[in-house]
N, C-alpha and C positions, 0 to 999 in steps of 0.2 A: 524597793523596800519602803521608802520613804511613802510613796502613794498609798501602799498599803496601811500602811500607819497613819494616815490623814484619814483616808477610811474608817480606820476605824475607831477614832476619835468622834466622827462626824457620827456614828452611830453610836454610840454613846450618846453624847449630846443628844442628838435625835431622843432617847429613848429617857432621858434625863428631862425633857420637857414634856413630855406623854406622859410622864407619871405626875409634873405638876399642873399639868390640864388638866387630869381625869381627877388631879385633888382638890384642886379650886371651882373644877366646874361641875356641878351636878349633872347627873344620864340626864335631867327629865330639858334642861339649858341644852346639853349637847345634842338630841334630837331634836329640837326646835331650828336650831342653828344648822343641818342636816337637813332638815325640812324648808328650811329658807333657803337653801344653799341648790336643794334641790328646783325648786320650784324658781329662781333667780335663772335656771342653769333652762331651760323648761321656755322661761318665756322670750331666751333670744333663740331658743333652738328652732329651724327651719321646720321640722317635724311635728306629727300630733299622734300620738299611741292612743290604741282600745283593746282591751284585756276581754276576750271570750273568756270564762272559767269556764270548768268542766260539770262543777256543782253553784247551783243558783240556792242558797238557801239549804235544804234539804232535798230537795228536788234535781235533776237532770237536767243543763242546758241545750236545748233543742239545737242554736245556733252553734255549739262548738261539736257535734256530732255533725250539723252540716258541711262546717269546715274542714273536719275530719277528714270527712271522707269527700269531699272538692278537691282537697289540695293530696291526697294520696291517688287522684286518679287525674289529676291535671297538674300543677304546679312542681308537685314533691317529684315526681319523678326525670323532670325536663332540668330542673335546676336546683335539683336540692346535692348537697356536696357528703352527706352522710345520712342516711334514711335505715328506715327499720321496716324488715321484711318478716311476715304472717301471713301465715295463711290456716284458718281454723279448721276442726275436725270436719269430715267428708266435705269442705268448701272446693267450688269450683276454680276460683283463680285465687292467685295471689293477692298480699294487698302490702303498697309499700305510704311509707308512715315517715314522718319527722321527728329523728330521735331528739333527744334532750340539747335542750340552746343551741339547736341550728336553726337557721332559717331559710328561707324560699321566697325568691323574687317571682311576681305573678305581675302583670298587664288587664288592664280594663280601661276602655273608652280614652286610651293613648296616653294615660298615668300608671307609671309604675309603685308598685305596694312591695313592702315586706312582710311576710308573717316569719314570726319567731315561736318555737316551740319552748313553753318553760316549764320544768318539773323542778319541783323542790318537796322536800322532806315536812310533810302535816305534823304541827308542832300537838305537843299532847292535850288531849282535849278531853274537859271533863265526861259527864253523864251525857248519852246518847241511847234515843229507843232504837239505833240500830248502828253496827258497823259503818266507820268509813273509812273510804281510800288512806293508804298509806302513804300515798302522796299527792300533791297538791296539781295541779296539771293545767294549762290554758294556754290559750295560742294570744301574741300580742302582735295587734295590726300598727304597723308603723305607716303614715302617708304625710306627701308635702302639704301642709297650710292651706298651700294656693288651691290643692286638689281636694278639699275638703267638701267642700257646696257640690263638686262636680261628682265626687263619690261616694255620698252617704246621702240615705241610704240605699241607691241603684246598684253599689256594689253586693249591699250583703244580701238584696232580693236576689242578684243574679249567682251568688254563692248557693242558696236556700232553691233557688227553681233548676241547677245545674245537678244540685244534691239530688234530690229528687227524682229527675232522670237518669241519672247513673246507677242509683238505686234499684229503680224500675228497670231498667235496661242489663246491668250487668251483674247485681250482685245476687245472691242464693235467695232466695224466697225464704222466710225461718219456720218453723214449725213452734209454739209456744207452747209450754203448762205451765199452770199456777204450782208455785213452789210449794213445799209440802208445811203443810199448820198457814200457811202466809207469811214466811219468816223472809221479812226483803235481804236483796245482794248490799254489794257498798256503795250501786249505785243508786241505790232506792229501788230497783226495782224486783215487783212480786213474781216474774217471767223469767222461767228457765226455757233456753233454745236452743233448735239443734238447725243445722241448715235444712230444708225442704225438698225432695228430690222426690215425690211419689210420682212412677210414671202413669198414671192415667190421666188418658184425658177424653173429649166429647168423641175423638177419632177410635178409641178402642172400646170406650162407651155400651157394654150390650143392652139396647134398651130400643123403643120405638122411634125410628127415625123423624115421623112428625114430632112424640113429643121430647124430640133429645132437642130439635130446631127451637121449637116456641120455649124451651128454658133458654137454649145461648141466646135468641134473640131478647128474653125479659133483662138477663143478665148486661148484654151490650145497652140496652136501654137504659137501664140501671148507672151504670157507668160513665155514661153518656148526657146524663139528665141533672144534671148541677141546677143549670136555669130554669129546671122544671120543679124540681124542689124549691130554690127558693123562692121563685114567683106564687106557686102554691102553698107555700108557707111551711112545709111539710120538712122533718128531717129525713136529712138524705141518710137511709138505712132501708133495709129491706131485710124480711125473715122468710125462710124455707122450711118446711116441716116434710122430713124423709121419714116414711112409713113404710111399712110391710115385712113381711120374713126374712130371719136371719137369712144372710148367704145371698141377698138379693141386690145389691151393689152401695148402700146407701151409702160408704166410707169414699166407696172407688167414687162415687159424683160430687163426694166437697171436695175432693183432692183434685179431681177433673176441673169443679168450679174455680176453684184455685188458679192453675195452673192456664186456665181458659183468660183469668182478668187481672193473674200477675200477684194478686195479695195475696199478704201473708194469712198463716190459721194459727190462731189461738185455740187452742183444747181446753177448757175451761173444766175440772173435775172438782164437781161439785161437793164432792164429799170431805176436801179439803177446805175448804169455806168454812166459816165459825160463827158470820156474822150475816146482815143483811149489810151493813155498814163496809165491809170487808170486801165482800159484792162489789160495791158500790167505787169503791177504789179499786179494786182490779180493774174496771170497766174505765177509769180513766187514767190509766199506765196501760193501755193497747194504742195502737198507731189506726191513723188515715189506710183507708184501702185495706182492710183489712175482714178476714171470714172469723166470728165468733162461733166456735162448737161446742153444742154440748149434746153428747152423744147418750144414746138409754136413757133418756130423761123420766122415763117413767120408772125406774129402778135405780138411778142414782143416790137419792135421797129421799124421805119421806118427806114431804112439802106441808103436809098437813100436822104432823106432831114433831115438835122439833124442838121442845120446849121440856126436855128429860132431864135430869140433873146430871152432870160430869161426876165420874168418880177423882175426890180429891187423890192432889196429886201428892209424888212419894218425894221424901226430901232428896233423893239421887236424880230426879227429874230432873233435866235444864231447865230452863224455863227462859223464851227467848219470846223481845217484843215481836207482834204481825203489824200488818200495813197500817191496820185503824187503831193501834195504842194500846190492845189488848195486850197481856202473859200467852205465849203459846209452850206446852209443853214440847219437849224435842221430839216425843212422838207423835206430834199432829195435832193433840188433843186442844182446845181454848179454857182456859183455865175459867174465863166468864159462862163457858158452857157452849154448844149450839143453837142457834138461833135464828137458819134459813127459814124464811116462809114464803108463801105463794107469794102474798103481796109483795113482796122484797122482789122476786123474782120479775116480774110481771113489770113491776118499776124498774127492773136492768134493761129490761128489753125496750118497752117503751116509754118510760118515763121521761122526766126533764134530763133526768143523766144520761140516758142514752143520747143526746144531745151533744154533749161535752165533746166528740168529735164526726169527722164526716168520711161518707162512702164508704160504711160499714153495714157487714151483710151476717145475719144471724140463721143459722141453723139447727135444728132443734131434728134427734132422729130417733125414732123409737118401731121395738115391733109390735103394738098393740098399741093402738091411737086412740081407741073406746075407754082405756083405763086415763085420759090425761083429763087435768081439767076442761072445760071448754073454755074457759077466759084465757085457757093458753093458745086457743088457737081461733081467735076471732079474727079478723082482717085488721090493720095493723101493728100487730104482731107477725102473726105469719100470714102473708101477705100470699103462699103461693101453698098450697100441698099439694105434693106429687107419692104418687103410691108406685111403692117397688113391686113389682109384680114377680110373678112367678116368669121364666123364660118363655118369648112365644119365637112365631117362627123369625118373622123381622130380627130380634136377636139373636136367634143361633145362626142365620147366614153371617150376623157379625163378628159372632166367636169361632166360625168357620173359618173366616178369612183372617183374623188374625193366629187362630192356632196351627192350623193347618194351613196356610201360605196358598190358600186362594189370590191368583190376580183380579181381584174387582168384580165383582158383579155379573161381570160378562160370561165370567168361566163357572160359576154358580148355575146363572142361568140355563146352558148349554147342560148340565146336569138332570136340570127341574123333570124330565119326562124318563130319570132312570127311577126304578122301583125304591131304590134308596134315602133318595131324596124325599119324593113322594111318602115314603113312609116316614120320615122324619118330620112331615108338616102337619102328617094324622095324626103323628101319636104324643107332639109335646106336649100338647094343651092337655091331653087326658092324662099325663105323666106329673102335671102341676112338679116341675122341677127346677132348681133355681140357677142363675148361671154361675154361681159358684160350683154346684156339681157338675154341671156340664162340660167348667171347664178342667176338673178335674179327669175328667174321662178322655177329654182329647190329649193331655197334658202326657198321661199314662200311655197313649198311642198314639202320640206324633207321630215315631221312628216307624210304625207299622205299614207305612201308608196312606193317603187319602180315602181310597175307599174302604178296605178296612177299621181303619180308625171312626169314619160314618155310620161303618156298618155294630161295629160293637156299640157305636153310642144307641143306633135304633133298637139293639135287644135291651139297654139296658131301660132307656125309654117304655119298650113291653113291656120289661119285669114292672116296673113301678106301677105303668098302667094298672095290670091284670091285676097286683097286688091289692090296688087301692078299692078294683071293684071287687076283690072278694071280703069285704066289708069293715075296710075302712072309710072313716066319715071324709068328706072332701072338704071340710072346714082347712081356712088357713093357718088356724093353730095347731092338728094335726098333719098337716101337710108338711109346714114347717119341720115338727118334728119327726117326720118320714126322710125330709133333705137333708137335715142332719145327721143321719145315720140311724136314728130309734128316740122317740121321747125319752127312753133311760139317761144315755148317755147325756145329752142337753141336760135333762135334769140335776146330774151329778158335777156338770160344766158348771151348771147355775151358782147352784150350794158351795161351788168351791169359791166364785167369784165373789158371793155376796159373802162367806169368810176371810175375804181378803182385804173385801173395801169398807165390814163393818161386824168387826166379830158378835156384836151384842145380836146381829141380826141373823149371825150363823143358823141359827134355829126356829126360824118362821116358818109357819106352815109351808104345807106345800105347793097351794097354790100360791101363795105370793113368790115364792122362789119360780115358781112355772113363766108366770106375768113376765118375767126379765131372760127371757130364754136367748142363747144370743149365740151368734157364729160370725163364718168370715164374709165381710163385706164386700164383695167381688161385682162385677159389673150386671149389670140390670137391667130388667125393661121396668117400664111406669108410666100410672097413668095421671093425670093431672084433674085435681079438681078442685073447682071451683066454690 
């Protein structure tokens, strides 16, 4: 009882002198003296701390996403004593993480490190042109003195080239689009993503086996050519220009490209852009290794008038900052108005900004290449066009084998002297048909058979023939709209699209809506030119 009451006399006292320090001494004495006490504490300690934040400025620290994810794929799961497990929408594995003020002991070059995971509470913060984190977040590296010369900075290269590889090697490939109006996340950034998972690739590819080779090969080249770039002075980027008729593979070959060299694809939709300026920062919030797309470039935007006035906005509008400092209304709209032009464009591609980062490959795909400008498609810009063609035979032995479970080549061949096959090498080319419908027709007679499924595809091959000579033109803009089912239908596909992505232009004639005819992207032959 006694102890007890000594107790709590002592805390008393105790709390009888807290109130005349905090009345004799001013906060601004008492953090100085906190600050000296700290730093006092600091210079006999054996140790030296470095703080990654999560946010540098306004902007995203490269290095604590490296960290991130090093120590969730090496460190955090070997010695972390409490970790936080994710795994995001269609991701392929798991990913384990450092929950809040734990830490993880790591080894490098025979010196052991701590990293500590810190989250606290983001105190309120005035005016901001965009949202931030609601809380504060940074990893802090603890190392001995002595190991300081020995580990900085060969540690954090080997953190940043480990990241790297794990990245490349085990995590999802991501899929990007520009966020809508340009309204950034609360990391800064303008990029909505979903994991990547398209299976095509150059193996199911229907297209001309020379020239499906000489693209993997430019591609590996590509890849490959760091020293070749910088010795020739030249930024390391490369641009593709995919042409020809809907339904002729142009989607299934960036996703092939993709998937062929590991980067990720940004889909770049241009109709959401407001600025040339807006451009111009989207193009540097994309990553190293990476396919920039911008798909129907000739019906995305009008490039050449772009300079119409916005209707003022309503006072129920939100109206939220975009990347470059503009007002964007909630529904897309820029409150400064639209203002893409050619030149803007032409300068993302190759300008000094497209610079800003490296091993970046641009794609540009469209089905009518006579309607683009030509300064979009001179050699360095698009450095390669390839033309999607209509199916030849080369391709449909390769949609043979994949629809119908051909073993190889050898069991095709052994076919080549039956009437069936023979007839299927007469009649594609006169059938001008794309491998999108081709493979619709096998798709609908897998379960039938091999040779039946051959054989309905050869009548259907006649019907289109015969059709075409009873006087239809053989132009590829009417062709096209024969593989789609009937120019109506395309046409009414059109009109719907172009009231989706720009009501004002619901109502252009009909040829402009014709120009932007569009379907499904499926595998291809093409041809390359130079």
């Amino acid at each position: 009882m006694e102890y007890w009451t000594a107790l709590a006399s002592l805390m008393g006292a105790f709390a009888f002198l807290q109130g005349v320090v905090h009345a004799m001494f001013p906060a601004e004495l008492r953090a100085a003296l906190a600050r000296l006490l700290g730093r006092l504490t600091r210079a006999f300690s054996p140790y030296c701390y470095f703080d990654v934040t999560e946010m540098e400025g306004m902007s995203t620290n490269e290095i604590y996403d490296a960290v991130q994810l090093y120590l969730s794929s090496t460190a955090a799961p070997a010695s972390g004593a409490r970790l936080s497990l994710s795994r995001s929408l269609n991701a392929s594995s798991f990913t384990f993480g450092l929950a809040a003020s734990d830490r993880v002991v790591d080894t490098f070059a025979g010196c052991a490190v701590t990293w500590e995971h810190v989250v606290a509470p983001r105190q309120g913060q005035g005016f901001s042109w965009r949202p931030l984190p609601e809380e504060k977040r940074r990893f802090t590296l603890r190392i001995r003195r002595g190991d300081r010369d020995k580990l900085l900075p060969a540690y954090l290269d080997h953190i940043l080239a480990a990241a790297a590889d794990i990245r490349r090697r085990s995590q999802d490939r991501m899929l990007y689009t520009n966020a809508r109006g340009g309204v950034m996340d609360t990391r800064g950034l303008p990029w909505d993503s979903v994991p990547f998972k398209h299976p095509s690739t150059f193996d199911t590819l229907a297209m001309d086996p020379a020239l499906k080779a000489g693209i993997m090969a430019d591609l590996r080249d590509f890849a490959d050519g760091s020293a070749f770039y910088e010795r020739t002075g030249r930024a390391w980027k490369r641009g593709y220009l995919l042409y020809g008729p809907p339904g002729t593979g142009k989607s299934s070959m960036i996703a092939a490209m993709a998937n062929f060299l590991g980067y990720d694809v940004y889909d770049l939709e241009l109709t959401e852009v407001s600025s040339n300026a807006e451009l111009r920062k989207l193009l540097m919030k994309t990553t190293s290794k990476s396919i920039i797309v911008i798909e129907d470039i000739d019906c995305s935007v009008d490039l050449t008038n772009r300079a119409a006035k916005p209707p003022k906005p309503t006072k129920q509008q939100l109206r939220l900052p975009s990347i470059d400092g503009t007002m964007v209304d909630q529904d897309g709209g820029a409150g400064a108005g639209r203002s893409i032009t050619l030149s803007g464009l032409l300068n993302f591609t190759d300008g000094l900004w497209s610079c800003c980062g490296a091993e970046r490959i641009f794609v540009f795909t469209t089905n009518h290449v006579d309607k683009l400008d030509p300064a979009l498609l001179r050699s360095g810009r698009m450095d390669m066009h390839i033309f999607m063609s209509y199916c030849s035979f080369p391709a449909l032995k390769i949609l043979l084998k994949n629809y119908l479970g051909f073993q190889g080549d050898e069991e095709l061949d052994r076919l080549s002297d039956s009437d069936t096959m023979r007839g299927l090498e007469e009649w594609v080319d006169a059938a001008e048909i794309t491998p999108a419908d081709v493979s619709e027709v096998l798709i609908k007679n897998r379960r039938s058979g091999k040779a039946e499924a051959m054989q309905e595809l050869l009548d259907v091959f006649r019907a289109r023939a015969e059709k075409r000579g009873r006087g239809f033109s053989g132009g590829a803009a009417s062709a096209g709209k024969e593989a789609g089912g009937g120019g109506g239908e395309n046409e009414e596909e059109e009109e719907e699209k172009r009231a989706l992505e720009s009501p004002k232009e619901a109502g252009k004639e009909q040829a402009g809506i014709d120009s932007c005819a569009d379907g499904p992207d499926e595998e291809a032959e093409g041809k390359k030119q130079v």
